[in-house]
C-alpha angles and dihedrals in degrees: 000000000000092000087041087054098042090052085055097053091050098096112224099248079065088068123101103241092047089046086050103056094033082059090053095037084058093056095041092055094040095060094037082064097039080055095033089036096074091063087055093049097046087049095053094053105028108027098081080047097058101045095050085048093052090038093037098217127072091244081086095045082072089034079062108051086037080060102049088044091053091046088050095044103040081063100045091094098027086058094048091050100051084051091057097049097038110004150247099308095052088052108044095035084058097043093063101039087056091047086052091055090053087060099054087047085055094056089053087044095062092039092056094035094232130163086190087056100041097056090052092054101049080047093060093035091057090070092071083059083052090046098046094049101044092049082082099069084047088062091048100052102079091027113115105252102251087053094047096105092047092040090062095033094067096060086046089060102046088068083068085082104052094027090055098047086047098075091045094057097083093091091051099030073062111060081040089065097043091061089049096045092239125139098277097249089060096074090067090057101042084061100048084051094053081047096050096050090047081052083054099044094042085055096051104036094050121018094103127164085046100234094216089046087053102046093051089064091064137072114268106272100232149021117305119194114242112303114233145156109332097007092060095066122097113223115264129216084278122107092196093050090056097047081062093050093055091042101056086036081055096047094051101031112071100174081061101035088049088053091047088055090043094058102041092055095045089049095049093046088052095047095048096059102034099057093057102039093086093048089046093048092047087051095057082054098259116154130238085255093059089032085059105049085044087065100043098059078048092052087045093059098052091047114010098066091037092103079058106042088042084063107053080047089058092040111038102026132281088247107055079043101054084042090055088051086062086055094052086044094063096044095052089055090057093052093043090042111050088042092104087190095319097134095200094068090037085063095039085053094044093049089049091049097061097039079061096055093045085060094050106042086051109051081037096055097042090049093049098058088034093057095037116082102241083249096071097032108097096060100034080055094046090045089052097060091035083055101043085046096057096043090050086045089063095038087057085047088053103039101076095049077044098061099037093061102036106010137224106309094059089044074071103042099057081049095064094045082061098080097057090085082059089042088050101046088047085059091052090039093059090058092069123103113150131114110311098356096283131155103270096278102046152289163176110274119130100214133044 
């Protein structure tokens, strides 16, 4: 009877098999990112750079990065959607595949010298951000619940290879494109594009078992509140029906809707002062060498630390983790912000900026998928990236107006003001103390 109960308190992502294919999804995903990875990263660093040099003028180096956000964000739910009808494999084999195609539309763009164009290539570009991002959730569905965080950090941070050679790859996309006879930023993205179709092909050939088929055909891992009225539901076809379904998830869960919060700012910070460092930089005289390495240590803060970051998650809790990334945050803007050209301090404020997105995309999205029934996952999941695209995509729009009237330097100081929203819900959060963490009157979260 002992040994009966015992069996029963084992949870099912602790069975071979499960533990067999979670181990293979992992490095199928990792090296679909290291691969994928390289598109992300040439579009960081060189997309803004493109798209002045196609417009002539820096009013397109925001329209870029607004594309490629839109892009990102218009397939968030789609993606999500097509995960939770088919699977993993369907919709991140097809994410990438579209992204390469942007790229081929943006070398034709800058032969031909098209904003049209242009705009349809960083859209479609943009996916590859989507895809990227959403590869994350794939490597926590079979992950045992107390190594959620460090399961999908480890994908997170095998994007660090391919997005840190991405910026790097201006000077031999170059002479790529000079034996070709293309505009010399093209070559980086001919081969981001070739990087982002062998991520496609490695997805779809080889992530099988499918992780989120498989975990569909088990019992849910942990604890769910009392099921009742619209939580009890199970999402339909529809994709309207499920977008209910989050929302009202969203309004009577605090510990999700904390997290939700948590990601989008992170992702529109980030975003903001990304996209005009470059521009900044080049205006100060630095070269595309200097500008590339910049943005790689950019780049390595956002992916390289995030094993680490994933374990003091998992150790000391999603939400003190995703807080800390505000405070790194602050301090990055200031550095960012008082540099007044000094690249040393632009890089120590880029490389900060990303280490605090990196905390805060990784307690967030661990405590995303830790306080959302399985059932509703996939397309919570897939709202929280739609959502932080679009802001971010506002935020790009924004960020050029932004920096001719008030500079640099208040770009990141309004970037800074930004975490106080995150700061403030954690307060209210912390007053909470009923069943399973809800709002007063219930909720959805899966833990107390």
């Amino acid at each position: 009877m002992a040994s009966a109960q015992q069996a029963e308190a084992v949870p099912w992502q602790a069975e071979a098999q499960v533990v067999a294919a979670q181990k293979r999804t992992v490095r199928l995903l990792a090296a679909a990112q290291i691969v994928g990875g390289v598109g992300v990263g040439v579009a960081s660093s060189l997309g803004s750079l493109l798209a002045e040099s196609v417009g002539q003028s820096e009013t397109y180096a925001g329209l870029a990065r607004t594309a490629m956000a839109a892009g990102a964000a218009a397939v968030g739910v789609p993606l999500a959607f097509i995960a939770q009808r088919r699977g993993r494999r369907s919709s991140l084999s097809a994410g990438w595949l579209a992204a390469a195609l942007g790229g081929f539309i943006l070398i034709a763009a800058a032969v031909l010298e098209s904003i049209p164009l242009l705009v349809v290539g960083m859209l479609l570009f943009g996916i590859g951000s989507a895809t990227n991002q959403q590869s994350r959730y794939a490597a926590a569905d079979l992950a045992m619940p107390d190594r959620r965080a460090r399961a999908l950090s480890i994908v997170v941070w095998s994007t660090t290879i391919g997005s840190v050679i991405g910026p790097n790859l201006a000077d031999p996309g170059a002479a790529v494109a000079s034996a070709l006879h293309l505009p010399p930023l093209t070559g980086a993205f001919l081969l981001a594009s070739v990087c982002m179709t062998l991520a496609s092909v490695l997805l779809w050939a080889w992530l099988r078992p499918d992780p989120l088929v498989l975990s569909r055909r088990r019992p849910e891992g942990e604890a769910e509140p009392p099921k009742t009225g619209a939580s009890a539901a199970v999402p339909s076809d529809s994709m309207g029906d499920t977008l209910r379904m989050v929302r009202e998830h969203l309004r009577r869960a605090p510990r999700a809707a904390f997290a939700f919060l948590a990601i989008v700012v992170a992702h529109t910070i980030m975003v903001a002062v990304m996209t005009m460092t470059p521009v900044s930089m080049a205006r100060h005289g630095e070269t595309l060498t200097v500008v590339g390495i910049t943005i790689s240590g950019h780049l390595l803060g956002m992916y390289a630390f995030s094993p680490v970051v994933g374990w003091l998650a998992d150790r000391f809790g999603h939400l003190p983790v995703a807080l800390a990334g505000q405070a790194i945050f602050v301090v990055s803007a200031l550095l960012s912000g008082l540099s007044h050209g000094s690249v040393a301090m632009v890089m120590a404020g880029l490389l900060l900026l990303g280490l605090g997105w990196s905390f805060s995309l990784v307690a967030g999205s661990a405590l995303l998928s830790e306080a959302t029934p399985a059932r509703l996952r996939p397309g919570v999941q897939g709202t929280a990236d739609t959502v932080m695209n679009v802001v971010a995509a506002v935020g790009a729009s924004l960020s050029g107006p932004l920096m001719r009237s008030i500079g640099f330097g208040g770009l990141n100081a309004i970037a800074g003001i930004l975490v106080l929203p995150v700061v403030v819900c954690s307060f209210r959060l912390a007053r909470i103390r009923t069943g399973y963490g809800q709002w007063p009157r219930g909720g959805l979260d899966s833990k107390p």
